[in-house]
N, C-alpha and C positions, 0 to 999 in steps of 0.2 A: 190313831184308831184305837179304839177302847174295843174288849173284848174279854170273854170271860173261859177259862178252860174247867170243865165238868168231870166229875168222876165216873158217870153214870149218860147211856145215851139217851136219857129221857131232861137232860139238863136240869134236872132242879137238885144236885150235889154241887157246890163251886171247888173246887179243888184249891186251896189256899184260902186266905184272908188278904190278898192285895198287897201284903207286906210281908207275912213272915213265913207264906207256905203255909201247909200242913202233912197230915203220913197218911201215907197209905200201905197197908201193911198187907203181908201175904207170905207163904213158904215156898220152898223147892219140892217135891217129894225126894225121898235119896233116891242116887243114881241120874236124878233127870238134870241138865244145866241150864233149862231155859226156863223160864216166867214172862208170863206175857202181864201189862198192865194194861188196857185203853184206856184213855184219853181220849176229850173231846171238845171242841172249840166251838164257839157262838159269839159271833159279831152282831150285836143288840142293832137294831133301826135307829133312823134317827140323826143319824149322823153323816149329815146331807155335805158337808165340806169333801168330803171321799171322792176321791178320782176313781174311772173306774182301773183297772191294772192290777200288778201282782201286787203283793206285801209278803214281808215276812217277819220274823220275832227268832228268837232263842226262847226258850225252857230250860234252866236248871235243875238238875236233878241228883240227889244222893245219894245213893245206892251203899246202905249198914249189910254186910255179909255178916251173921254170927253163925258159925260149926255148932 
């Protein structure tokens, strides 16, 4: 199954290049310990081989702390 993950929910941001990722960047305010990111996923048409059923994948992710 091919599919593409978005930065943005209007999909037209791809999040990575298929090979190497890319960043998405953003802060803490001080004092707060959460960050939220969204993500968002899009299974393109087309791709009539597909059963229908669940699937799933992994996502790697980095997470750079700097103080």
């Amino acid at each position: 199954m091919v599919f593409n993950v978005y930065t943005n929910a209007s999909y037209s941001t791809v999040w990575g290049n298929g090979t190497t990722g890319s960043l998405i960047g953003g802060s803490i305010p001080a004092g707060n310990s959460n960050q939220s990111q969204p993500v968002y996923g899009k299974i393109p048409a087309g791709q009539n081989t597909l059963r229908a059923g669940s699937f799933s994948d992994a996502l790697t992710m980095t997470l750079t702390y700097n103080p």
